[in-house]
N, C-alpha and C positions, 0 to 999 in steps of 0.2 A: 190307196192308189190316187195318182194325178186326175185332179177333176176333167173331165172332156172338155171341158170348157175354156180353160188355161190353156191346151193341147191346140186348141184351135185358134184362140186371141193370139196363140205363140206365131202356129206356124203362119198367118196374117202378117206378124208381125216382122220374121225371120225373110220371109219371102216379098217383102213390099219392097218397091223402088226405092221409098223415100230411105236418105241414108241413116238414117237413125240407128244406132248400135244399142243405144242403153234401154229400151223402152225394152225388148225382146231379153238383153241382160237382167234386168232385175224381174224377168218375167220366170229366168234360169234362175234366178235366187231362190225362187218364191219354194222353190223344191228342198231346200232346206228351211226356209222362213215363212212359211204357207200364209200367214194371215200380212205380211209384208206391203205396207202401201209405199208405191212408187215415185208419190207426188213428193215428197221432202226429197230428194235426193236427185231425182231432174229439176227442181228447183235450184240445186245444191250444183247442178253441173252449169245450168243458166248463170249461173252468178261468177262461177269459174271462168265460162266463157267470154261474161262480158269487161270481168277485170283482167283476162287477157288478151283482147283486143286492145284494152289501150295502150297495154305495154309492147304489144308487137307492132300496132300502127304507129307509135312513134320511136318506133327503134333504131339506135343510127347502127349503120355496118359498122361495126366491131377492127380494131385497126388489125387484128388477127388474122380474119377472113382469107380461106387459102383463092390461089387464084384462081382456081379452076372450076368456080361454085358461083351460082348467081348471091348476087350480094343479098337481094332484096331478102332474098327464101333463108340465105344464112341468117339472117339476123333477126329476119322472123321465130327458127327455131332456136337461136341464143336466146333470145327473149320468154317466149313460153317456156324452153328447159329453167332459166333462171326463176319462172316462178314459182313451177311446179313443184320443183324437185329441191330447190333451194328455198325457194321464200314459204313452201305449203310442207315442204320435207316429202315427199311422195319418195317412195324409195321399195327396191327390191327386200322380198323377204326372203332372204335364202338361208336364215337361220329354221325357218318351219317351211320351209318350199312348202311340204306337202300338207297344211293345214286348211282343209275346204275353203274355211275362208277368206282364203287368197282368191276364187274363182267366184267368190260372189259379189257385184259391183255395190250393193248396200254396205259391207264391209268395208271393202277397198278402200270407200270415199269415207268410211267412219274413223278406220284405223291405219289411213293411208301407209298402206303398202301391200302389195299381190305378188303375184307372177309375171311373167312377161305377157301374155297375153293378154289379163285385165288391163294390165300397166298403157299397153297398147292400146285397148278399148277406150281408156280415161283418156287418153293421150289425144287420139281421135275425135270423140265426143267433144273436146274444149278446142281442139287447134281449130275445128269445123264453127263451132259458135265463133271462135276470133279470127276467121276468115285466113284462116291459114289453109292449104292445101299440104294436106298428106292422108297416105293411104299405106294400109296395111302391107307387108310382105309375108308370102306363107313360107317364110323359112325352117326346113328340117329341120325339129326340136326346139327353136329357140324365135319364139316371135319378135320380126322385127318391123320397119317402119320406115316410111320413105317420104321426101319430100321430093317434088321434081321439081327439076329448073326451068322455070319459064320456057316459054320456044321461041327459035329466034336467035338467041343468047349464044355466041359461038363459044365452044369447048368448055360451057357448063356443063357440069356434071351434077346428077340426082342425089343426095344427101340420104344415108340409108343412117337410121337412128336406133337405137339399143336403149327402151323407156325401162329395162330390166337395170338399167346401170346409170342412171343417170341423163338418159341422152346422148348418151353418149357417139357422137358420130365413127363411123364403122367404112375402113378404106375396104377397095377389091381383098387386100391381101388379108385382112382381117376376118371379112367374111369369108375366107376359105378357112381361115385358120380353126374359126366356130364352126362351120361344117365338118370338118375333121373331127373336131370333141365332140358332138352330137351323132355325128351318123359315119364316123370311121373313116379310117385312112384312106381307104378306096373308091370313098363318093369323091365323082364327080361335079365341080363345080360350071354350073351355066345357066340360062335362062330361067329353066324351069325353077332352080332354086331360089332364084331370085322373084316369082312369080308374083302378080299382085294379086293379092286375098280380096275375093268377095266377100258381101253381106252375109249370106251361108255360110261360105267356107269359114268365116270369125266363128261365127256362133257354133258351129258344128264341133269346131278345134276345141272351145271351150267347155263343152259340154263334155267331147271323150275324155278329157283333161278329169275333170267329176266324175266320169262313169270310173274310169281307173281307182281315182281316189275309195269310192264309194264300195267295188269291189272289194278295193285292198283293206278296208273295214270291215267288210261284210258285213255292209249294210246295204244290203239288198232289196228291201222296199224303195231307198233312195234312189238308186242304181236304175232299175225298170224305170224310174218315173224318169230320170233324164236320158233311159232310152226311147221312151214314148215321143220327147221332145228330137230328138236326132232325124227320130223315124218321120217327125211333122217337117222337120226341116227338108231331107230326101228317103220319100215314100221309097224311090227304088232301094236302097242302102241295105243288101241283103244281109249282112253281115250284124247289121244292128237288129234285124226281124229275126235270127240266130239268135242272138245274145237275149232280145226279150225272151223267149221261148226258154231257153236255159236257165234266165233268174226265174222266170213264173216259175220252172219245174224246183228251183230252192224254197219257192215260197209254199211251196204245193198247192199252187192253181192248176191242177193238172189239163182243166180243160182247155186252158189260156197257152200253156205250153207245149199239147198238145196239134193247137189252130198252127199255132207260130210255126214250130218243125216242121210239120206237115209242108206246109209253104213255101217255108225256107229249102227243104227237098226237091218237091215240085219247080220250083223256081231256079232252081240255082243246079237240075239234071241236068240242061242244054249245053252249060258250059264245059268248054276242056279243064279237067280237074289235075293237079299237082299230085302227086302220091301220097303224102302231107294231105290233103283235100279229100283225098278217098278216101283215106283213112278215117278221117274225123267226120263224113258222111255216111260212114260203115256204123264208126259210134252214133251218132245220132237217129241213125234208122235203129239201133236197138234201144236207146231211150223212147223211140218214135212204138214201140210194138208191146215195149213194157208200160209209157204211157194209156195206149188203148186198151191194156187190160185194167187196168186201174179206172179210167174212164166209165168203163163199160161195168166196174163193179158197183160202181154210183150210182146207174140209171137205175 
C-alpha cells in the first residue's frame, strides 16, 4: 500500500496555491516508480524553461499571425510549440495511448511523448518558467489548453492549443467538432466546456486517467494507491471512497473495504438516487453484510 506519508506530501502538494504541477506529478509517478527521485527531472523542466524563454522573449510576430489574436501571446506560443514539439520532438503517443507511461511525467520527459493531459502538464510547467501565460482547459475527453489575450486588446481573441497534436491551435468550430468525437453528437457546446482546469481538477484528471488504466490491468494494488491519492486531492469524492472499498474487497482487505462501504452507504443515503444508483446500493449493501460476516469470522 501507498505509504501515508506520500498520501500526505501529495495532498500538500495538490492543494497549495503555489502553481506548480510537476512537483505533485511525479509525486502520481512515484505509484508506479516508488523509489523515484524528483530532483533530475524538475531540473530537467528548469532548464526547458529557461531555454524557452529565450526563444519566446525574442520572438518576432510570425507574418502568419491571424488578425484576431494578440500578436505578442501568438508568437509567444509559435515559439515555445517550435521548440517543444519540433526542436525537443515531444509528440502525441497514440500508437500506445493506453500505455501507463504516458501518465507518468518521469516518462514523459524521458521518452517524450504522453497523452494530452501530461502533454498539457509539460506544456504548463515550461510555458510558466518562460513567462508565457497559459492555463489549462478541462475539455470533455480530450485535454486542452489556452492562452489569453492580453486585456485591453480589442477583438483579440484567446488561443485554445491541442499539445496532443502539436499545438496545435484549435478555432470555435473545431472545438465543437472534438466535442462531438469525444462525448457525442448531442453534447452541447458552451462555457462550461470550455472551463479553466484548476490545480486539482489537472491532477485529479490524471490520476482517474491511471485508475482506468490500472483497473483495465488488474492491477489493483496500483489502482487503490492512486485512489488513496484522488481521495487526498477531494476527501468529499464519494465515488472514489466506493471504488477504494471495492478494490480493498479484490485484495481481500476485508476490513478496509468493509470501513469504506459502510461510509460510502451512510454518506451517499441523503442523496436522491437514479434507479441505476439503487440498484448498485442494493449491491453494495450485500457485499456490505457478506463483508461483516467474514469480518467477524477473523475476530
Amino acid at each position: 500500500m501507498i505509504k501515508e506519508q506520500l498520501v500526505r506530501s501529495f495532498s500538500l502538494a495538490a492543494l497549495s496555491p503555489d502553481p506548480d504541477l510537476a512537483i505533485a506529478a511525479l509525486m502520481i509517478a512515484r505509484v508506479e516508480y516508488p523509489k523515484l527521485d524528483a530532483g533530475p527531472y524538475l531540473d530537467q523542466l528548469d532548464t526547458l524553461g529557461r531555454e524557452a524563454r529565450l526563444r519566446v522573449e525574442s520572438a518576432p510576430t510570425p507574418s502568419d499571425a491571424p488578425f484576431n489574436v494578440d500578436p505578442d501571446r501568438y508568437a509567444g506560443v509559435v515559439a515555445l510549440n517550435k521548440y517543444l514539439f519540433s526542436e525537443l520532438q515531444f509528440v502525441g503517443n497514440e500508437i500506445h495511448f493506453l500505455d501507463p507511461r504516458n501518465s507518468c511525467l518521469n516518462e514523459v520527459l524521458e521518452r517524450r511523448t504522453g497523452i494530452p493531459i501530461t502533454l498539457a502538464l509539460l506544456y504548463l510547467e515550461v510555458a510558466r518558467r518562460a513567462g508565457l501565460h497559459v492555463e489549462g482547459v478541462n475539455f470533455p475527453g480530450h485535454f486542452l489548453l489556452r492562452c489569453p489575450a492580453r486585456r485591453g486588446l480589442p477583438h483579440a481573441e484567446d488561443l485554445i492549443l491541442d499539445p496532443f497534436h502539436g499545438g496545435a491551435l484549435i478555432s470555435e468550430n473545431g472545438c465543437r467538432d472534438l466535442l462531438r468525437k469525444h462525448a457525442g453528437a448531442e453534447a452541447e457546446f458552451g462555457a462550461h466546456t470550455m472551463a479553466h482546469a484548476s490545480k486539482p481538477q489537472i491532477l485529479s484528471r490524471m490520476l482517474l486517467n491511471l485508475k482506468r488504466l490500472y483497473v483495465r490491468m488488474l492491477s489493483f494494488p496500483q489502482a487503490r494507491d492512486i485512489t488513496e491519492l484522488l481521495l487526498a486531492v477531494d476527501p468529499a469524492a464519494l465515488t472514489e471512497l466506493r471504488d477504494r472499498g471495492l478494490l480493498a474487497y479484490h485484495l481481500k482487505d476485508f476490513s478496509g473495504a468493509l470501513r469504506d462501504l459502510q461510509s460510502y452507504l451512510q454518506l451517499s443515503a441523503s442523496t436522491s438516487l437514479a434507479e441505476a444508483d439503487r440498484q448498485e446500493h442494493a449491491q453494495i449493501w450485500e457485499h456490505v453484510k457478506t463483508l461483516r460476516k467474514r469480518v467477524a469470522s477473523l475476530n
